[in-house]
C-alpha positions in Angstrom: 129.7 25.7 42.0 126.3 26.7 42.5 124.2 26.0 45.9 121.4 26.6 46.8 119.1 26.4 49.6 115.2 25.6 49.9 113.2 25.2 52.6 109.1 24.2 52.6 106.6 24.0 54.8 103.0 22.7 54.3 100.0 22.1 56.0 99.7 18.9 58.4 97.1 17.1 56.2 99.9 17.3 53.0 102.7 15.7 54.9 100.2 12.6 56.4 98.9 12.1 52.7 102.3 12.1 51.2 104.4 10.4 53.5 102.5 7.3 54.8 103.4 6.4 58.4 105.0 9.7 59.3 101.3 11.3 60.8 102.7 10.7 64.1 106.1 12.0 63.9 104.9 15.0 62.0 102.4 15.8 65.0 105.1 15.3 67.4 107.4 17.7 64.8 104.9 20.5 64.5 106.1 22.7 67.8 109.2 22.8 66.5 108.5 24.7 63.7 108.1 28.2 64.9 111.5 28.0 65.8 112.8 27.1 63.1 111.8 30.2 61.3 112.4 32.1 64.1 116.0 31.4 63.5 117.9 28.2 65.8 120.8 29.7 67.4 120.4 28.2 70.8 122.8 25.7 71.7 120.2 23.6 72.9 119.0 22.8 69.0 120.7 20.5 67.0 120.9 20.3 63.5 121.6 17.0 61.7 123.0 17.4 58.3 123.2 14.4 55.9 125.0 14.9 52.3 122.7 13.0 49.4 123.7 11.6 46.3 122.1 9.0 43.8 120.0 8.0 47.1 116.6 7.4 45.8 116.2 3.9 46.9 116.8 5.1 50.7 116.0 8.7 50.7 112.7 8.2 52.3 112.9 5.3 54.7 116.5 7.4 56.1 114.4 10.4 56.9 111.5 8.8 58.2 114.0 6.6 60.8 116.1 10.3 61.1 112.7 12.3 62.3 111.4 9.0 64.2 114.6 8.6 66.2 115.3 12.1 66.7 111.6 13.2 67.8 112.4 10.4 70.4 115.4 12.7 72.0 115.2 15.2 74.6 116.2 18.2 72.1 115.2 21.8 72.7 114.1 21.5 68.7 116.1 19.9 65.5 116.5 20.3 61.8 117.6 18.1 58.9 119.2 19.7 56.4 119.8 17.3 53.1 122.5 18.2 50.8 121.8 16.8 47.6 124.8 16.9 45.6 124.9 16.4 42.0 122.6 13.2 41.8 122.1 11.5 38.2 118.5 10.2 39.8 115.8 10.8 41.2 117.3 12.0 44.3 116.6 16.1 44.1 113.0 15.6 43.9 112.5 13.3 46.5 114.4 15.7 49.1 112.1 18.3 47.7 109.0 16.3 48.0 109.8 15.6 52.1 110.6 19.2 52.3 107.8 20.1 51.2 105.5 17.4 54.2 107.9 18.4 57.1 108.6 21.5 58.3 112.1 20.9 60.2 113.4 19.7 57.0 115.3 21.2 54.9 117.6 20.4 51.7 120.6 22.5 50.3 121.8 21.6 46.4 124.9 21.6 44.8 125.6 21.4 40.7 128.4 18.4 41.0 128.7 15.3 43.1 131.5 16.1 46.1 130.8 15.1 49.7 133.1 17.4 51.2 131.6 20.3 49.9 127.9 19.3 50.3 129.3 18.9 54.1 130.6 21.9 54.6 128.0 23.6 53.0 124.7 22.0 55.4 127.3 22.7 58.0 127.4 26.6 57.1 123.7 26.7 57.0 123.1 24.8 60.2 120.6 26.9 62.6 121.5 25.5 65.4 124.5 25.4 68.1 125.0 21.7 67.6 125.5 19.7 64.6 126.0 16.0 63.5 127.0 14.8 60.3 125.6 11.4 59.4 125.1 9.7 55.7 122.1 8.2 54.0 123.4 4.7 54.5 125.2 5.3 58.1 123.7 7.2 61.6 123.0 5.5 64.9 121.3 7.5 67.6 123.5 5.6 70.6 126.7 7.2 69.3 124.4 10.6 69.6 123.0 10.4 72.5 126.7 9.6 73.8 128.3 12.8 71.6 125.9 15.0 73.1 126.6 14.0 76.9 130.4 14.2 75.7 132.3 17.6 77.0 134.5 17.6 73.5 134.1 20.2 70.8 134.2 17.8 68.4 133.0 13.8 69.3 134.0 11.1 66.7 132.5 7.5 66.2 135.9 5.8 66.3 135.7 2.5 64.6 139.4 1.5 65.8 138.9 2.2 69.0 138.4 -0.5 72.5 134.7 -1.1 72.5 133.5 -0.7 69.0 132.7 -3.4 66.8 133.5 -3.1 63.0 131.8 -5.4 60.6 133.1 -4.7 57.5 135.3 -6.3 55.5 138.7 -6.7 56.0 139.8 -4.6 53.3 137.5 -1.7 54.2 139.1 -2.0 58.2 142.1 -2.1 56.7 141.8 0.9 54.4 140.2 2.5 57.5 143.2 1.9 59.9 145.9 2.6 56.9 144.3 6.2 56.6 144.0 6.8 59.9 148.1 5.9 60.3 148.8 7.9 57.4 146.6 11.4 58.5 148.7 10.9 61.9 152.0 10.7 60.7 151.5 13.4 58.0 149.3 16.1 59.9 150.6 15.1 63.2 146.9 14.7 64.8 146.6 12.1 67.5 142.2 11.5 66.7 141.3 8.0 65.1 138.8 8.3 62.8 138.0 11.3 60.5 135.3 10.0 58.2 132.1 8.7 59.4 129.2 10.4 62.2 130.5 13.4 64.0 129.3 15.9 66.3 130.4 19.7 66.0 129.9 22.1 68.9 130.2 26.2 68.4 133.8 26.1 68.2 134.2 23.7 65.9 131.7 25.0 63.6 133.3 28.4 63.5 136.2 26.6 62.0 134.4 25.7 58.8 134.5 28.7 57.0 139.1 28.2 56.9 138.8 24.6 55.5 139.7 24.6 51.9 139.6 20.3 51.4 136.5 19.1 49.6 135.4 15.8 48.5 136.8 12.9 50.6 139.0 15.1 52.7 136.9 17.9 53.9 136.4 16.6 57.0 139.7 15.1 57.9 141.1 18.7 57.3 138.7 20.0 60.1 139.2 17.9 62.4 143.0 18.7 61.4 142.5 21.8 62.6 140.6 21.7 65.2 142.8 19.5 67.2 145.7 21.8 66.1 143.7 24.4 67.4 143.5 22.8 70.9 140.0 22.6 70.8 139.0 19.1 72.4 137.9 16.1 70.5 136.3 13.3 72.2 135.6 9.4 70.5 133.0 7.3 70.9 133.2 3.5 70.5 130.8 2.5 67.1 129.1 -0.6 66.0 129.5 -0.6 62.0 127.8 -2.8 59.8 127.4 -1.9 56.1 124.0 -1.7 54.9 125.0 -1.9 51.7 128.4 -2.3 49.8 130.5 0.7 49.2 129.8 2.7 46.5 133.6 3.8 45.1 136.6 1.6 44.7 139.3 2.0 47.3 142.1 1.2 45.3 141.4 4.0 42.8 140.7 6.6 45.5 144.2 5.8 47.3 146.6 8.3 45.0 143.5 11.2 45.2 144.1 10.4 49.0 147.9 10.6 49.3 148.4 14.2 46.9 145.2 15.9 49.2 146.6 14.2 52.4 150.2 16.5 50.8 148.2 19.4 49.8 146.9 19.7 53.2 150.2 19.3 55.1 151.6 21.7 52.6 149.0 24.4 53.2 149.0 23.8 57.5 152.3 24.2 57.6 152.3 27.5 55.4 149.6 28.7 57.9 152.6 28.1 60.3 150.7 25.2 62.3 153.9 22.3 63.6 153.7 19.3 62.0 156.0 16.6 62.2 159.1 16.9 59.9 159.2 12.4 59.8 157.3 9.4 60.5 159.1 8.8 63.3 157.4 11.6 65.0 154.5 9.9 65.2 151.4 10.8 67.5 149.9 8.1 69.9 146.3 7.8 69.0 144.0 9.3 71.8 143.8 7.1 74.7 140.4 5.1 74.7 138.1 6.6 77.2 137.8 5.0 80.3 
């Protein structure tokens, strides 16, 4: 799989011109940018990386409210890193195109559609000591001002936890709580929620290079991990309303689920990490913070 990674920077009066609207969150962008090529490696930076696929409708209204709501933060400096992944559209261009008005953007492309590895790849070229993964279609900047004031290593937006409010439809909590019961009992983890935003300190990022899942599973095999690791993983209650209605069936991604879910077991217990031998050895979820 090929990836590669391109990053642009223009002169002020290009990004106003292109991009109506975003004059005064480029101004407010610009002092940033020496760092960035500098090189971000302070843990004060934080980079938010956001896979893309067939997003054209969104692209650009996403990174304007991204670059709005971040400039709005008190950050030491940011990036967003887009990882366009195999789109049929017009989705490649566009990235390009607010690359090319913005200079803490960025955008990473890969030659086939697969979340996981578009993930793990904006996650190996984050710059900075802090990441968060969000999607196109689902960030919130309350669960990130709360990850970044949480002590954990890793901090989840756990949609099954006391406080948060879940809004989709029943079948999509239910696939939601069924997954999370059935990453529990087979990797023996005790966190929530394994898809959705995340925060990743420095010791969670240097797990990415070991994680071998892709596609739907890339990130429930780091958080795997990590918690098998000892590092610490805190959760965050989440409002979740779906701005639009889910792209791929549930029901046809459940056996793809079930053999990587295996696969994974197989390959952390062969790396000599104890898992549970049955069900019955279930974990407790986390506790809910107090």
């Amino acid at each position: 799989m090929t990836v590669t990674t391109t990053t642009v920077t223009m002169t002020m009066t290009i990004a106003t011109a292109r991009v109506p609207g975003m004059a005064g969150v480029i101004e407010r962008l610009s002092s940033f940018d020496a760092d960035r090529r500098r090189g971000m490696t302070d843990a004060g930076t934080l980079s938010v990386v956001v896979p893309v696929f067939n997003e054209e409708q969104i692209l650009k209204d996403t990174v304007e409210e991204l670059l709005a709501g971040l400039a709005n933060l008190p950050l030491g400096g940011f990036e967003l890193i887009l990882c366009e992944n195999g789109s049929t559209d017009g989705t490649r261009e566009i990235a390009y195109s607010v690359a090319a008005t913005c200079p803490v953007v960025r955008v990473i492309t890969l030659d086939r559609a697969d979340y996981g590895a578009a993930l793990r790849a904006g996650l190996l070229a984050a710059q900075g000591g802090t990441a968060v993964s969000f999607d196109a279609d689902y960030y919130d900047f309350d669960f990130l001002q709360g990850a970044l004031a949480n002590a954990g290593d890793v901090v989840v937006a756990s949609k099954g936890m006391s406080g948060s409010d879940d809004r989709r439809s029943m079948l999509r909590r239910l696939a939601s709580r069924s997954f999370g019961l059935l990453t529990r009992s087979l990797l023996g983890v005790k966190v929530r929620e394994t898809h959705g935003m995340k925060l990743f300190r420095a010791p969670a990022l240097s797990l990415v290079p070991l994680i071998e899942a892709t596609r739907d599973l890339f990130d429930t095999e780091l958080l795997a991990v990590a918690e098998l690791e000892g590092l610490t993983i805190g959760e965050l209650p989440i409002t979740t309303q779906e701005k639009r209605p889910s792209r791929s069936g549930i029901l046809s991604r459940v056996p793809r689920t079930i053999v990587g879910l295996l696969d994974m077991r197989a390959r952390l217990r062969a790396g000599h990490v104890p898992l549970p031998a049955t069900v019955s050895q279930l974990p407790s979820p986390m506790p809910d913070a107090a």
